[in-house]
C-alpha positions in Angstrom: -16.8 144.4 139.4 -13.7 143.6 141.6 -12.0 141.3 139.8 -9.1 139.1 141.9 -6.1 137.5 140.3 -6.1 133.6 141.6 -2.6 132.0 141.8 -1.6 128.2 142.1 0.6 127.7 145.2 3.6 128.1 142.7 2.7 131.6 141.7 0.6 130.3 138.3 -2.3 132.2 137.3 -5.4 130.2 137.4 -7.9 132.4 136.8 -10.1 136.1 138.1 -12.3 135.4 141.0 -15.1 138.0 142.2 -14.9 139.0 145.8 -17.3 136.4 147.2 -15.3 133.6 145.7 -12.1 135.3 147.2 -13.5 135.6 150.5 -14.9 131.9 150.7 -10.7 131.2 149.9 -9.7 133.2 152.9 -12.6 131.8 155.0 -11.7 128.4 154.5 -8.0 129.0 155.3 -7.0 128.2 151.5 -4.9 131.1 150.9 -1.4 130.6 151.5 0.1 133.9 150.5 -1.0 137.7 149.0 0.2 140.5 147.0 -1.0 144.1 146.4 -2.4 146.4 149.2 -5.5 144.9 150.5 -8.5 146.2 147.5 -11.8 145.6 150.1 -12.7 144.6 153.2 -15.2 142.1 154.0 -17.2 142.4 157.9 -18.9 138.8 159.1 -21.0 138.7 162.2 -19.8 139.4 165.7 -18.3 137.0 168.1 -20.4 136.6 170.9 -17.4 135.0 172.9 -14.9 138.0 172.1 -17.6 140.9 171.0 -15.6 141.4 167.5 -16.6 142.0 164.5 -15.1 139.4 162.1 -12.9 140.8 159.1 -11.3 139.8 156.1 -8.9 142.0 154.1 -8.5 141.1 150.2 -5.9 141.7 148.3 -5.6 142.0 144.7 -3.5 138.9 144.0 -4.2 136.0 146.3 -1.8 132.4 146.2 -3.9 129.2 147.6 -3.0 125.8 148.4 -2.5 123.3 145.9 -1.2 123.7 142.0 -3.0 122.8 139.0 -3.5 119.1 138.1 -2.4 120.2 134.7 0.4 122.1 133.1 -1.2 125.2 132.0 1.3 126.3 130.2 0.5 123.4 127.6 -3.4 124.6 127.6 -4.6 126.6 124.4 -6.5 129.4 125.7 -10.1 129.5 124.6 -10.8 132.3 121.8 -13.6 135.1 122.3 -14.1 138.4 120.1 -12.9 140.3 123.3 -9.1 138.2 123.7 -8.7 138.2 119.4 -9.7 142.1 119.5 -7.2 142.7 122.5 -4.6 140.6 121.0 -4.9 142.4 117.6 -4.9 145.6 119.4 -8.1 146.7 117.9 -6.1 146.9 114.5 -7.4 145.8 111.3 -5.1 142.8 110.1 -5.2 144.2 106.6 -5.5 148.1 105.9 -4.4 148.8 109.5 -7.1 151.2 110.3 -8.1 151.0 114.2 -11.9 149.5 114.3 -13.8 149.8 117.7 -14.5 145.9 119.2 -18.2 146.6 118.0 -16.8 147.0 114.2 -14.2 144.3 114.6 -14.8 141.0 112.9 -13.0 137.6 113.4 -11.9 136.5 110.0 -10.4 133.2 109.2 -6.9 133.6 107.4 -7.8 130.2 105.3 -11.2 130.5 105.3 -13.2 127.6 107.1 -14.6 125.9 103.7 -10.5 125.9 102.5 -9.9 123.5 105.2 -9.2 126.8 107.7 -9.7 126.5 110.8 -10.9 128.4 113.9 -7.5 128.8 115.6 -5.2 131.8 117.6 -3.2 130.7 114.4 -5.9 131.3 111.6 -7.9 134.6 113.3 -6.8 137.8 113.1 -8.8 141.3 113.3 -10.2 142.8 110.5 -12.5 145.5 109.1 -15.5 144.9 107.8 -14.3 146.2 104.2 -11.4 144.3 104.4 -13.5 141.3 105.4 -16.1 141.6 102.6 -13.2 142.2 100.1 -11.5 139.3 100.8 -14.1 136.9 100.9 -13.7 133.4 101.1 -9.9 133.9 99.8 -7.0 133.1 101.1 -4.9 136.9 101.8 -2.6 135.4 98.6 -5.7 135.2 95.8 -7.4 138.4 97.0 -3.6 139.9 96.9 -4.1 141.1 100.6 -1.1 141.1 102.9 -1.1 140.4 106.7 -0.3 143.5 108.2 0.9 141.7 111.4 1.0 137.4 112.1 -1.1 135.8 114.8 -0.2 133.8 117.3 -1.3 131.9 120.1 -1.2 133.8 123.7 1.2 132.7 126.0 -1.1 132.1 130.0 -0.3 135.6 131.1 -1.2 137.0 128.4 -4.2 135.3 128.3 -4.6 136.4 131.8 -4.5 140.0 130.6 -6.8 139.3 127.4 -9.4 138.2 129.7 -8.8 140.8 132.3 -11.6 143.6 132.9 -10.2 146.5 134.8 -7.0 145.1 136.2 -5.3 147.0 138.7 -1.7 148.4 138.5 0.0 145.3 140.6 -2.1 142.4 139.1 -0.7 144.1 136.0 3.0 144.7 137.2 2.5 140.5 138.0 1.4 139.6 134.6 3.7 141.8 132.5 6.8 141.1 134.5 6.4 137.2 132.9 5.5 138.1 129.5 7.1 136.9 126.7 10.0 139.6 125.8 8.3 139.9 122.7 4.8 140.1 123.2 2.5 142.8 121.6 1.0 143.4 125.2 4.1 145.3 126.2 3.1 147.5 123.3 1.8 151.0 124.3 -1.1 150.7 122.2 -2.7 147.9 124.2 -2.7 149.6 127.5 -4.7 152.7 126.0 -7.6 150.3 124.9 -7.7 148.5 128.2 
C-alpha cells in the first residue's frame, strides 16, 4: 500500500495517509508544499470546456495548511507489538538472541501486579525463555540484566516505528531529525524494515 508522509505547515510529521486521502488534500487545494519525486499519478474526468484529462501528481512527502492544535512533540506515542519490536530491534532485552516479531513478547520490566506499568519506559522485547524465566520478577530478583534500557520514542521516530515500506526520501526526512543518539540510526534496524 502507498503510504504518504503528512506534514503540518511547519514541516511536522502528522501522520501516513493512503493515496486517496492524499489526493482529496491536493483536490481541495490543502497542500501547500511537496517533497520527493512525484510516487503516482491520479487521472479524474475530462473537462468538457477544455477536453483534458484532469491530473494530480503525488509526492511522497506532502506539507498542508494549518499546524497541529497541539505540540506533538509533548504527545506519548501509542505502544503496539510492531513499534516496541522495531524499537528493540527485534532483539531479546535479556539473552540478546534476535526473535522474529511472531516470537517476540512484550514484557513488563516491573511486572504489572508490582505496580509496573504498561509504558515505552517499562516494555522492552523479550524471548519467550527469557519471559517465562523471569516471571513475575523484577530483572534484579530473577538476577537478569537489561541488555539494553528503553525509552520513549522521540515523533520521528515514532514516524518510522509506524512506517510500512517507507521510501528512501520520506526516510532521508525522518532520519535527518532524529535524535543524534537514536537506535534507529543503527544499521540493524534498517535490515528488519
Amino acid at each position: 500500500m502507498l503510504s504518504i508522509l503528512k506534514l503540518d505547515a511547519g514541516g511536522i510529521p502528522q501522520c501516513w495517509i493512503n493515496a486517496e486521502e492524499a489526493t482529496k488534500q491536493y483536490a481541495d487545494q490543502s497542500v501547500l508544499w511537496t517533497l520527493g519525486d512525484p510516487i503516482a499519478v491520479m487521472r479524474g474526468g475530462i473537462s468538457r470546456a477544455t477536453g483534458k484529462q484532469s491530473i494530480i501528481e503525488l509526492h511522497s512527502i506532502v506539507a498542508v495548511k494549518g499546524s497541529a492544535r497541539i505540540n506533538l512533540f509533548d504527545v506519548v506515542p501509542g505502544i503496539t507489538k510492531r513499534k516496541l519490536y522495531r524499537r528493540d530491534r527485534g532483539l531479546c532485552a535479556y539473552c540478546g538472541e534476535r526473535i522474529t516479531e511472531n516470537d517476540a513478547e512484550a514484557e513488563h520490566i516491573i511486572p504489572n501486579s508490582r505496580g509496573g506499568k504498561y509504558t515505552w519506559m517499562n516494555l522492552v522485547v523479550s524471548c519467550r525463555p527469557c519471559n517465562q524465566r523471569k516471571g513475575n520478577r523484577t530483572p534484579e530478583m530473577a538476577n537478569m540484566s537489561l541488555l539494553y534500557a528503553p525509552y520513549m520514542p522521540s515523533l520521528y521516530e515514532d514516524m518510522i516505528l509506524k512506517g510500512r515500506n517507507i521510501l528512501a526520501d520520506q526516510m532521508d526526512f525522518l532520519a535527518a531529525n532524529l535524535p543524534k543518539n537514536s537506535r534507529l540510526l543503527e544499521g540493524l534496524f534498517w535490515e528488519q524494515s
